[in-house]
C-alpha positions, 0 to 999 in steps of 0.5 A: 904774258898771255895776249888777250882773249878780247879784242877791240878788232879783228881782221880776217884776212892779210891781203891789201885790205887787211894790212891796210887797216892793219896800219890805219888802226895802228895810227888813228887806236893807239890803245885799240888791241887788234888781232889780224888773222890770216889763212895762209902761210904769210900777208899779202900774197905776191903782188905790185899795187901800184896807182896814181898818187892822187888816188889817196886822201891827204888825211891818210898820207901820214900812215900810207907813204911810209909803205910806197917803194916806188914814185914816178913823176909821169907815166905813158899810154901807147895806142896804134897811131896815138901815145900820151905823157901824162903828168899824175903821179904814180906810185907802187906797193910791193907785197914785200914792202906791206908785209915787213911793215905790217909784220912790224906793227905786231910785238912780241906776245904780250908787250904793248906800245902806247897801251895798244898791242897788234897780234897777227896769226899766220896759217890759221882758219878763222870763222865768224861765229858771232857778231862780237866772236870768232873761233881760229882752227876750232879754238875757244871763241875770241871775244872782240868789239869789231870783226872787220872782214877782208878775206876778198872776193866772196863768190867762185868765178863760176858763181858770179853774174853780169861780169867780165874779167881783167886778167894779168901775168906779171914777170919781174926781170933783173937784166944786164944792161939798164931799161931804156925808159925811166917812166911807167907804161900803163898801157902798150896797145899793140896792133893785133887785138884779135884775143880781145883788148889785151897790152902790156904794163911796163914797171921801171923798178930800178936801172936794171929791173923792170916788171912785164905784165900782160893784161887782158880784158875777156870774158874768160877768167883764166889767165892766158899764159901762152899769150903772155909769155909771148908777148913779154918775150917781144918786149924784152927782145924790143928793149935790148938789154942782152940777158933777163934773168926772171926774179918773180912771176904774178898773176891774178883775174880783177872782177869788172861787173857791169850788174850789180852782185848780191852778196852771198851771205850776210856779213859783218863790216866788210873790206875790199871786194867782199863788201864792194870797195873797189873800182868796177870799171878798173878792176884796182882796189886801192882808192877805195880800199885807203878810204875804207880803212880810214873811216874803219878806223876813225869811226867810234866801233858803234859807228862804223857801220853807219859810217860805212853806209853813209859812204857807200850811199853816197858813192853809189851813182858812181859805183853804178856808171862804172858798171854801166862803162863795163856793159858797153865795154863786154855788151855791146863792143866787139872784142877786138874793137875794145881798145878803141873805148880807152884811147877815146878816153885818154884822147879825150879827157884832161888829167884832172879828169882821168886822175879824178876818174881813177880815184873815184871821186869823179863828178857828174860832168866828168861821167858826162864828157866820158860818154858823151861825143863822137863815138870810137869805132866799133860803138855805134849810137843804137847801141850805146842807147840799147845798153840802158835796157839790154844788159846781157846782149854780147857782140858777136866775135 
């Protein structure tokens, strides 16, 4: 049997977004036909999402849980001369773990489940032709009801404006003898900040299996590999666990703006970084990406646009205050002092607000006691009043 030429969806992309919705859509239609399409060889790429437990609306859980392969009860952040616990949970996605259960959802050509079908097409260029149309390699055009666009960032580094970088290397080792910490952390801060606000994430996947990711925040798109070898090579030295034998190696450059960014081209519903669901002053996408499949997916098709505004308008102060975070952090502090602004904000902040924080859902009195106080060490007053006028000032080395 033929798979149909119309589709109540389509998804362009199989990245986070894309397969997220993927599932949503899968939960919330059951008797939707959706068409995933994605330009590469496979979904999801090679990545590890992880993020705090409370990031995700109890209304998504029945459709989410079932993708996490890793939960922690706690996890750590460790300064010079300051180190935390803090209680909220935390959580992680593998790409692996997305793929198998996205590639799942779709049956063999033809057959149905609960009237619905998900068909995914791997290796395949799509163009967005129409409205309700697209076209895959130069194919007759696909007819559907709604093209949901999740292809991910929209404009070239060397494009973008009013915008720093949050760069990562990850290595995932499987090693001899067990890791000596059970727990996450998000944040090792080492005493030498002279390339700018840059740690380490540490992953206990299992007894004898961690990932090493060394983080940077930096003008500078391009991840520092040298730096990151480095670095990971210390901590693996540090933990003592005899041989490391290196399972798989990410790496990715997040968009941290502090100006809001014109989209490039008009767009259809759009997911992800494409239409500016994600976390500015995180860089992380998954709160806001779990949010936008949800109301995709829970909205009539001839509401999901109206629904997608309504949310956007009335998250937009936050979306702004995280843009103002990232100009003080790239504007107005020098680099090797950036450190300084997230040990004040987990010194100062009680879970509640650090995990309200995290999951966009911040308040203003929590927006308030972020800024508001004794200033870290590199931020002085006049400066924190100049960046309400002087976006594009940046400190001197």
């Amino acid at each position: 049997m033929t798979p149909p030429q119309e589709f109540d969806f389509v998804i362009v992309g199989g990245g986070l977004q894309g397969c997220l919705l993927a599932h949503a859509l899968h939960h919330h239609c059951a008797d939707a036909h959706v068409l995933l399409v994605e330009r590469r060889d496979d979904l999801c790429g090679n990545h590890t999402w992880s993020f705090h437990e409370s990031d995700i609306p109890a209304a998504c859980r029945v459709w989410f849980d079932p993708l996490v392969v890793h939960r922690w009860p706690s996890y750590l952040v460790k300064f010079p001369g300051f180190t935390r616990r803090l209680h909220i949970p935390y959580a992680t996605i593998t790409s692996d773990r997305l793929r198998d259960a996205t590639m799942s959802l779709a049956l063999s050509e033809g057959a149905t489940s609960r009237n619905g079908s998900m068909v995914i097409r791997c290796s395949s260029e799509c163009d967005i032709v129409l409205s309700h149309a697209i076209c895959i390699d130069g194919e007759r055009p696909i007819s559907c009801k709604v093209i949901v666009d999740c292809r991910g960032q929209t404009a070239t580094h060397a494009a973008l404006r009013g915008v720093g970088y949050q760069t990562f290397v990850g290595h995932e080792f499987k090693t001899q003898n067990s890791w000596p910490t059970s727990e996450p952390t998000v944040m090792d801060v080492r005493v030498d900040q002279t390339q700018g606000f840059e740690f380490l994430y540490e992953l206990p996947l299992q007894s004898h299996g961690v990932l090493l990711e060394y983080t940077r925040f930096h003008e500078d798109p391009n991840c520092d590999i040298s730096r990151a070898k480095q670095l990971i090579s210390e901590r693996l030295h540090e933990a003592n666990i005899g041989s490391a034998e290196l399972v798989r190696t990410e790496r990715g450059c997040l968009p941290m703006p502090y100006e809001a960014q014109a989209p490039s081209r008009e767009l259809p519903v759009a997911g992800g970084y494409a239409g500016g669901w994600y976390h500015a002053a995180t860089g992380y996408s998954m709160p806001l990406a779990v949010r936008f499949a949800h109301i995709v997916a829970t909205s009539r098709p001839e509401r999901i646009n109206a629904a997608l505004s309504a949310a956007a308008s009335s998250d937009a102060w936050r979306r702004g205050f995280a843009r103002f975070l990232n100009r003080l952090l790239f504007c107005l502090v020098k680099p090797g002092h950036r450190w300084k602004i997230f040990r004040r904000f987990y010194q100062v902040l009680p879970e509640e607000r650090i995990a309200r924080f995290y999951a966009h859902h911040f308040t203003w009195t929590d927006a308030v006691r972020i800024v508001v106080g004794r200033p870290p060490t590199g931020l002085a007053p006049m400066q924190f009043l100049r960046s309400l006028t002087s976006p594009k000032r940046r400190p001197s080395p």
